[in-house]
N, C-alpha and C positions, 0 to 999 in steps of 0.2 A: 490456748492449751486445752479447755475442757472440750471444745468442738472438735479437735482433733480425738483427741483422747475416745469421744463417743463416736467416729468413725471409724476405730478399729476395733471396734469391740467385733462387730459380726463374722469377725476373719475367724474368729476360731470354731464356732461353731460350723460355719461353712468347709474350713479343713477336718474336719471331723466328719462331715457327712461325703464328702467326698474320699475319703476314706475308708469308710466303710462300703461305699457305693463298689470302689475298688475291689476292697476285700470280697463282697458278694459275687463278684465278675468273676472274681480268679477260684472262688469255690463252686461257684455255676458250670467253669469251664473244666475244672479240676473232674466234678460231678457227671458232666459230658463224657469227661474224656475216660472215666471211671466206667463210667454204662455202656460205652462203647466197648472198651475192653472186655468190660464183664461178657455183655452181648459176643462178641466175637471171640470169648474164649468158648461160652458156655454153647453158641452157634456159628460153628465157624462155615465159611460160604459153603465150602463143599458139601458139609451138613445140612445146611440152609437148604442150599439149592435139590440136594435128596428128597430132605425132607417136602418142599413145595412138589414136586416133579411125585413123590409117591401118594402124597392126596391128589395131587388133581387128577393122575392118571385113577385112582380109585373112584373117582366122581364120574368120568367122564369116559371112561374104558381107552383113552387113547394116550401114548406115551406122551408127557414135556421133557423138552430140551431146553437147556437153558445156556448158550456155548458163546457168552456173553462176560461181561464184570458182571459182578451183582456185590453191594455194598448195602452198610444204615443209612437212613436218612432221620436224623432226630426234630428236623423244624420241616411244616410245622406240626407235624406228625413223626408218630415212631413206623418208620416205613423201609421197606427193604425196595431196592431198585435193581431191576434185573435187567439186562440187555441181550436182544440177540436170541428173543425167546422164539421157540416155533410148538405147535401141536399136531402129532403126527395125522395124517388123512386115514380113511377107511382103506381097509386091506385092497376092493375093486379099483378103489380113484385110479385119475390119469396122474396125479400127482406123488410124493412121497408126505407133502406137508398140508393140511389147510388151512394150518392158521399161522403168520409170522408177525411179531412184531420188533420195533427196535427197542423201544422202551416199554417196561411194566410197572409200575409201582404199587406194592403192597401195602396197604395202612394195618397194619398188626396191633392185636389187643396184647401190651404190656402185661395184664395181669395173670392170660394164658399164657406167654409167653414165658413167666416169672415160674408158671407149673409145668415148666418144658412140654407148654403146646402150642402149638402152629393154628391161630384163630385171626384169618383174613377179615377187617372191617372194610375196606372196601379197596378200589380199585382205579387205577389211573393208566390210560393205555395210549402210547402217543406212536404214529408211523406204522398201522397195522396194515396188513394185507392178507382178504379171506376171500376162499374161492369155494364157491356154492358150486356142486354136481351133483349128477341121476348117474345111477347105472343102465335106466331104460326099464330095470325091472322090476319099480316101485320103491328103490333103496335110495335114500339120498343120506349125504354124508356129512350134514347135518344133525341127522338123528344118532341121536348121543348114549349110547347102551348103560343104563342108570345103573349104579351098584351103591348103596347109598355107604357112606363111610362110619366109623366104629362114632357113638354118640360120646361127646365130651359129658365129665362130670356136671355140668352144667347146664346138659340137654343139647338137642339140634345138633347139628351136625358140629363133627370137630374142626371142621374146614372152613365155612364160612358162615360168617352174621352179619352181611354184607348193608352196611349204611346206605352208602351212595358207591356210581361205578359210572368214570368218565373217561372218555374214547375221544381223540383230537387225530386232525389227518389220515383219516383210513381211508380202505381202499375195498369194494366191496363185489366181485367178479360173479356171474349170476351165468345158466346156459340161455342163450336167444332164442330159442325154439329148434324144433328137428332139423337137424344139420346147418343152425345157424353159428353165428362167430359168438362168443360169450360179449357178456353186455357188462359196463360196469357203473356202477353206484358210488358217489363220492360224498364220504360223509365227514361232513364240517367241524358238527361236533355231535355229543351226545353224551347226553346225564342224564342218570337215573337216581333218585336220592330218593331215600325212605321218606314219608311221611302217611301219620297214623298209623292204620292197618295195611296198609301198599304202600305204593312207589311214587312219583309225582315223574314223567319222562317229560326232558325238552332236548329236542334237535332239531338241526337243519342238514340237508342233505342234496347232493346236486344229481342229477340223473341225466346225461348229457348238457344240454344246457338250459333246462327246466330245474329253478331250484324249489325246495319243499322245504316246509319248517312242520314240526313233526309235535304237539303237546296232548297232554293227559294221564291216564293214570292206570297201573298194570299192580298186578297183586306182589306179594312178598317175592325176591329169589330165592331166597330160603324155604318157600313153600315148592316153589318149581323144581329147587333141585332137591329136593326132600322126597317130591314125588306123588305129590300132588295132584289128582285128578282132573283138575280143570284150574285153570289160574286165569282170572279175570283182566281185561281191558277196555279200556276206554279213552280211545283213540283220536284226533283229529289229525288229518293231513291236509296241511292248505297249503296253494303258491298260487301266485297272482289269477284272480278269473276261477278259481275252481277250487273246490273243498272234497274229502271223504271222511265221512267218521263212521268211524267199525263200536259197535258195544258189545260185549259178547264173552265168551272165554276159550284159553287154549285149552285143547286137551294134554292128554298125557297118557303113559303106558299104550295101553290100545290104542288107544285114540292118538295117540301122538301126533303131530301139525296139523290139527284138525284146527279149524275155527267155528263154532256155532254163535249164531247173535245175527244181528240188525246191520246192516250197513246202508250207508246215504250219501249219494252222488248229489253235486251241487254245480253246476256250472253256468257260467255268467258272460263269457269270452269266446267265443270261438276259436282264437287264437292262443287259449291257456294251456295246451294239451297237448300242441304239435309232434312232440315225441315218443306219446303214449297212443292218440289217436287223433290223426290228423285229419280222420272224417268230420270229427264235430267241428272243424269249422266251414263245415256246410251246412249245418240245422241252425237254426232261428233259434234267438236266446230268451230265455233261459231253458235249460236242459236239467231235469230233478227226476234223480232214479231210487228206489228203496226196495230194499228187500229182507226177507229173510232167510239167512242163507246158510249153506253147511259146506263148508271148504275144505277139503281135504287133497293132498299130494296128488291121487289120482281120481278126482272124484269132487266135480261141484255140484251144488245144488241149492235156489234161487224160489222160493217156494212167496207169495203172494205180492209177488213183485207189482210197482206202480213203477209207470216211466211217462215223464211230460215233455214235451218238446211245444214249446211256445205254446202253451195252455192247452196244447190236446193230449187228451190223456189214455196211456194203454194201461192195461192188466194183465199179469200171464206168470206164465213158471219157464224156470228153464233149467235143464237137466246137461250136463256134460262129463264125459270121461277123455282119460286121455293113456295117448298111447294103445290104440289109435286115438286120436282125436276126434269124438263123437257127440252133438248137440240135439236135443232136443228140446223144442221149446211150444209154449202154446201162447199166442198173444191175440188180445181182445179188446175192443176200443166198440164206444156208444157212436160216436160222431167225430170225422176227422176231416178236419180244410185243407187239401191239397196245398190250396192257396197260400195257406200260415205254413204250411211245413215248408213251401219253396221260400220264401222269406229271407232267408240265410244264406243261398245257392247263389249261383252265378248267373246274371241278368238273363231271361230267355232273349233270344233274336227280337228284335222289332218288328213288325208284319213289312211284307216285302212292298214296295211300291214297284208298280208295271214295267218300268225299266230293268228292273232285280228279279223280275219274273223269270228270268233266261236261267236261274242259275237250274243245277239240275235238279232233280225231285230226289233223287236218292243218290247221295251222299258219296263220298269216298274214305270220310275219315273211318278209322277203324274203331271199331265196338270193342266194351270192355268185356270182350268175351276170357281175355291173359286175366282180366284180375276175378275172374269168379273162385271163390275158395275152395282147395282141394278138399276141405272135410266133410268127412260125415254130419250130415243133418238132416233133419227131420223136423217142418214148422209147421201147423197148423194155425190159422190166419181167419177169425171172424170180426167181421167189420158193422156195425146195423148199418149206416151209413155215411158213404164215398162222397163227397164235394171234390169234384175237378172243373177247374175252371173252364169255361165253355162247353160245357156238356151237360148232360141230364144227369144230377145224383146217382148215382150206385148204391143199391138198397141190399141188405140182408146178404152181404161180401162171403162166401166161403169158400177159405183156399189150403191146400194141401201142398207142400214144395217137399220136398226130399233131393238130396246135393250127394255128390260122391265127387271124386278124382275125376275130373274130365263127362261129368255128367249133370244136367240139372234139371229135374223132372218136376215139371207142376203137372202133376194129374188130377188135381181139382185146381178147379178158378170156376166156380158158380155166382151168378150177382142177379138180381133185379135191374136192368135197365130203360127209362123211357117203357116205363110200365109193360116189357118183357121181362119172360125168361132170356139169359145166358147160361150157356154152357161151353167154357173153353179149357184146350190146351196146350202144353206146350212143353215141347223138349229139346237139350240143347247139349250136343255130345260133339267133345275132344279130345282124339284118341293121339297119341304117336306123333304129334304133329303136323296133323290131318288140318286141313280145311273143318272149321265149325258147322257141325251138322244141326238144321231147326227143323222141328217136323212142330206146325202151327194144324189147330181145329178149334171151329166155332162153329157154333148150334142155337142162332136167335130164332125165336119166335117172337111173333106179336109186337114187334115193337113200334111205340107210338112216330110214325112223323111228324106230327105235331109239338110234340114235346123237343121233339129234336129239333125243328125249328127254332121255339119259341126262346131253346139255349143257347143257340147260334144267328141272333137274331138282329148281328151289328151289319149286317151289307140287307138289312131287311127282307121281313115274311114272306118266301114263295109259296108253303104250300100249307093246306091245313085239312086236318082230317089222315086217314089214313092208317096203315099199315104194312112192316115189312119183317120179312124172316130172311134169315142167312145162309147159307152153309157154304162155309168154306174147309179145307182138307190140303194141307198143300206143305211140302216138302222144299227145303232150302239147303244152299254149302255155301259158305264164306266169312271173311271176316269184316267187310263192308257192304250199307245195307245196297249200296249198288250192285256186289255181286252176289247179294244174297238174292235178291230182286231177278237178275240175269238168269238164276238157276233155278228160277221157282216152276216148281211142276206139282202140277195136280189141280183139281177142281173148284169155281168159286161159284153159288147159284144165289140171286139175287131178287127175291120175289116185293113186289109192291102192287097194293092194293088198293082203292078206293080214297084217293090222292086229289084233293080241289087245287089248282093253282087260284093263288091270294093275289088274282090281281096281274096287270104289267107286272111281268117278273123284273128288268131294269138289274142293275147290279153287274156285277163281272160275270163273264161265260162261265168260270170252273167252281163259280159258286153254286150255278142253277141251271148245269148244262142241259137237264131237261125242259125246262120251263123256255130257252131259246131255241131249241130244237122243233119243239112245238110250235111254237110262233112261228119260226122260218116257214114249215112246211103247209103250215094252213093260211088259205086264202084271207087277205084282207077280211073279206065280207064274212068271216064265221066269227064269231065273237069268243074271244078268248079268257074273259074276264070270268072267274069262277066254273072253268075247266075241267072234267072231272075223268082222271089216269083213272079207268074200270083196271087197269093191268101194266106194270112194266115189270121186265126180265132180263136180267141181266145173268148168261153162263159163259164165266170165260174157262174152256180148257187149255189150263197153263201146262205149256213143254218148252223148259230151259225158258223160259222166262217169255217164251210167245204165246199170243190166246190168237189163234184163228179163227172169225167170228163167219157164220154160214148161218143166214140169219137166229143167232142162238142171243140175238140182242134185239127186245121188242116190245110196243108200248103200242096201248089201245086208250080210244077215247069213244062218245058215242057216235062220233062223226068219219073216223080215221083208224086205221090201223095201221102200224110204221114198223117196218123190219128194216135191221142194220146187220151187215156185211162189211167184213176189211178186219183189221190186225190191230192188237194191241199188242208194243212192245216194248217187253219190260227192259230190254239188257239194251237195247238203243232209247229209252225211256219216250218213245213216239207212239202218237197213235193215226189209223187211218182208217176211218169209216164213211162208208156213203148208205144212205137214209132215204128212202122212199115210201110214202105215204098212198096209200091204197084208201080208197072213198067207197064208207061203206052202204050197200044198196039200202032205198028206203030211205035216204035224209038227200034234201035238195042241192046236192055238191056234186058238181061235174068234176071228172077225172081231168079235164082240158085246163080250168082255175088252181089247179095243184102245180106247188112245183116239181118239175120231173126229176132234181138231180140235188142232192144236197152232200157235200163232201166235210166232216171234221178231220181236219189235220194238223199237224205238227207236235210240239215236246207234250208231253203229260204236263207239264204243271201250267202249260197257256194253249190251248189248239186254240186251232180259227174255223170259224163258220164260212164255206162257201155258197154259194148259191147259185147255179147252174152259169158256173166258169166257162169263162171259153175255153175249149179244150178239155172239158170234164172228162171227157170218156180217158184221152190217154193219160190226166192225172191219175184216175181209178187204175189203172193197168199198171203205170209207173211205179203203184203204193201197193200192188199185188193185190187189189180186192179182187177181180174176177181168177185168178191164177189162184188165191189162197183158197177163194171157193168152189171151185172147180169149176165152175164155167157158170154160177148160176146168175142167170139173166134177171140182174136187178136193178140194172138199169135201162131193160128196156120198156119201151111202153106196152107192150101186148100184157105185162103184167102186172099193171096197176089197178087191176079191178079185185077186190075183194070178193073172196068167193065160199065168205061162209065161216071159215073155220080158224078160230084161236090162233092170233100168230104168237100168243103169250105163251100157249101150251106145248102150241111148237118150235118155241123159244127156251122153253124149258126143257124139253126132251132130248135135246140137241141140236132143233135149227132143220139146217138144209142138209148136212149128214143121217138124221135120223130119220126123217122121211124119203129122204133118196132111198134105203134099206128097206123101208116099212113099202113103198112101193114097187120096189124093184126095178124102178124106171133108170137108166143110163144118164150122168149127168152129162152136161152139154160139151160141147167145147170151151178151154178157159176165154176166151177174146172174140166169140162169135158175140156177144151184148155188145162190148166194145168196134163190132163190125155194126151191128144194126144202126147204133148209134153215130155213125159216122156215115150211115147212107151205104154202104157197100154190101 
């Protein structure tokens, strides 16, 4: 009995607090259902809904609609829920709305609410869809015409003292460029919640199928829509392989979508970006860009910019407008490695082995002449020094480019090369659907062969000492460089000077087709071993892509002098020359020990050396030498004797056309050499 007795005691105190617990429930909901009435006597929706629709439209100059439910929500906020809300677009849009969502929810401060005022804490926005446009005429309908609204007793606006503002499933519609299809932004989520004196932002956002997550820290809204001169951020944007972060602040009034501040590129993937910029996954990684910059709707600017692509580093500014779309920029680099910049690219070809030799020298596939950009630009380009592999440095690079629709003009490209001057140009114009017009010029002086050896020095040293000068001028049409080659017209003049060959030249023909040509044509018994070219000349005049050669191709030694005759040709990529060596008077070399016939022939990128074939004369005729040159007898023997005068200079002048004129003499018949030579 007493152990029972002491187990029922706690029954009652436990009926009593559940009891009461009760009674709390049913005045809680009583309470509820009290404030809810109260609220919807004292705001009923249609009120409600006025009232929200004539502040915002006062904040934001554009009508709300709200053609939806809208109800309280007491848990776990005192919040009004709206559906079915829209904000009307700019009078120009292509639309009547830009902004719709399905759900809105307002968190309302109770205690304004209590003094019949409308004071939004913050914001929850679920199923939005916003469509961003230009009118082309510097208007976009995002810009929000401020009117600020009447100040609560309490200060700041009567509209909003916004805590936090969060946004789930939107939809964010952007234009793609001049006459592209709109692009769109898919954003995940996004919250903005007070902390301190600003904001604290976290989202994530998808932009095709490159996702971003979005943190950092932006000033008050309250300051922003108050009116605010400039409202601070500090941004980062990352998604896998790649980062930006902006510091800076927006404008406003004036200044409106301006951005002034710092921004920093970070990239680590070349695969991080494919839908933003699918170039970089051709540069070597890492890619780190900074600048300081001023961003405005129609108007960027990019002021002490650093940009690294695999630890070489540029400097420069860049300027743009738009509409039209117009770039200018200046970019500057100390030292830059070809080598490290290809890195990231796609493998070059392997060197061709002898069998691969056949393939052709120029090309069929087509030039990226479709993708050069239609805009206006303007770059200026100084470089100290060029590293390309296999070549001699580029020293003191200065280049000028200027871009248009269908045009692209470098009218500078000045460099240091192989301890010359360069001076080249080059222009590339496509009109209508025209064949791509190139009009190339180059103006070397002085440049070392030596150096140039000693850079291309993997099939070994042929020559050492030296100098040579360039000019070429020559005009081109097409879209592969085959046919660009076919159509080449105009003049190439090719001077070298005081040339040792280093030695048995040895190696492949089209590496040191001089240095075998010589050999061929000089006797055993003359010693070839440190040789020394007083002169070679090389002028091809290109028409549609043939160079008719009338000995305007010519090389001297102390022993010899050697004029070439026959055709180079670009558009069948063949060549045919025959080479005859004249013994000059005064050194112990009979004309009889010389060879009398020496024929190069076949593709450009492998000839063969003949050497008095059977049948030489009608291979010459077959290949059009004596026909191309008008009949000049250069293969006969009566004129192998040297008789004094430069064939260098008269290789430069133009050969056997320019002294045929300068003497007035009748050239011969085409095929009477080709008779001598066969005995008739």
């Amino acid at each position: 009995m007493p152990s029972s007795t002491a187990a029922a005691r706690p029954r009652g105190p436990v009926r009593r607090f559940l009891r009461i617990a009760a009674i709390l429930l049913v005045v809680a909901a009583l309470l509820v259902a009290g404030a809810l009435v109260a609220l919807r006597q004292a705001f009923p929706p249609a009120r409600l809904a006025a009232m929200l629709a004539e502040h915002v439209s006062a904040a934001t100059g554009r009508a709300l609609r709200i053609e939806g439910d809208l109800k309280f929500r007491l848990w776990p906020t005192l919040a009004v829920e709206a559906r079915d809300i829209s904000l009307a677009n700019a009078e120009w849009a292509s639309s009547p709305q830009m902004a719709h969502a399905g759900l809105v929810a307002f968190e309302l401060s109770l205690q304004d609410l209590l003094h019949r005022e409308l004071r939004i804490l913050s914001v929850e926005v679920k199923g939005l869809d916003l469509e961003l446009e230009s009118d082309g005429k510097g208007r976009f309908n995002w810009q929000l015409p401020h009117a600020p609204a009447a100040a609560s007793p309490k200060g700041g606006s009567s509209l909003l003292a916004l805590d936090h503002v969060t946004v789930t499933d939107a939809r964010l519609r952007y234009p793609g460029g001049k006459g592209g299809a709109k692009r769109q932004l898919d954003i995940d989520s996004f919250r903005l919640a007070a902390q301190g004196d600003g904001n604290a932002l976290d989202a994530a956002i998808t932009s095709g199928k490159q996702a971003w997550k979005i943190e950092g820290r932006t000033g008050l809204l309250d300051n922003l829509l108050d009116g605010a001169d400039d409202w601070p951020i500090v941004l980062k944007f990352s998604t896998g392989g790649a980062s930006l972060s902006a510091k800076g602040k927006l404008g406003h009034g004036a200044s409106a979508d301006t951005f002034n501040g710092k921004l920093a590129l970070r990239v680590t993937s070349g695969a991080a970006l494919p839908h933003f910029a699918a170039a970089l996954a051709a540069l070597p990684m890492p890619v780190e860009a900074s600048a300081t910059a001023t961003l405005a709707p129609r108007q960027w600017q990019a002021e002490a910019m650093t940009l690294s692509i695999a630890g070489q580093q540029f400097t420069g500014s860049v300027n743009a407008q738009a509409e039209p779309l117009r770039v200018q920029a200046t970019i500057a680099a100390a030292t830059i490695d070809l080598a490290r910049l290809r890195a990231g690219a796609a493998p070059t070809r392997a060197p061709s082995t002898p069998a691969q030799r056949r393939e052709p020298l120029f090309g069929d596939a087509p030039l990226p002449f479709d993708d050069l950009p239609s805009i206006d630009a303007e770059i200026a380009l100084r470089i100290e020094r060029l590293e390309v592999p296999g070549m001699p440095p580029l020293s003191a690079l200065d280049a000028r480019l200027v871009n248009s629709a269908g045009l692209l003009d470098v009218s500078r490209l000045d460099f240091t090369f192989a301890d010359g001057p360069v001076r080249t140009r080059l222009k590339v114009s496509q009109r209508d659907g025209a064949a791509p017009q190139v009009e190339a010029q180059v103006d070397a002086r002085s440049v070392s062969i030596d150096a140039l050896g000693a850079a291309a020095s993997s099939g070994g040293k042929h020559f050492k000492g030296g100098r040579a000068n360039l000019d070429l001028k020559v005009s081109m049409a097409g879209q592969t460089p085959a046919k660009l080659a076919a159509s080449a017209t105009g003049d190439a003049l090719l001077r070298v000077s005081g040339v040792a060959l280093a030695g048995t030249s040895g190696g492949s023909l089209d590496q040191n087709i001089v240095a075998r040509v010589l050999e061929a044509l000089l006797p055993k018994s003359v010693p070839h071993r440190d040789l020394v070219l007083q002169c070679v000349v090389a002028r091809l005049p290109l028409r549609n892509g043939v160079a008719k050669i009338d000995r305007s191709m010519a090389m001297e030694t102390s022993q010899v002098a050697v004029s070439a005759s026959g055709q180079v040709n670009l558009a069948r990529q063949t060549i045919g020359l025959a080479f005859q060596p004249q013994a000059k008077k005064g050194l112990d070399l009979k004309a009889a020990n010389m060879v009398e016939l020496l024929l190069l022939t076949g593709p450009l990128q492998a000839p063969e050396l003949s050497i008095n074939p059977l049948g030489a004369a009608k291979q010459a005729a077959d290949l059009g030498i004596a026909a191309a040159t008008g009949g000049w007898s250069l293969l006969a023997p009566a004129l192998r004797t040297w008789r004094g005068a430069s064939v260098c200079d008269a290789a430069a002048s133009g050969g056997g056309a320019a002294s045929g004129k300068a003497s007035g003499n009748k050239q011969q018949r085409p095929f009477r050499p080709v008779r001598n030579l066969l005995g008739r």
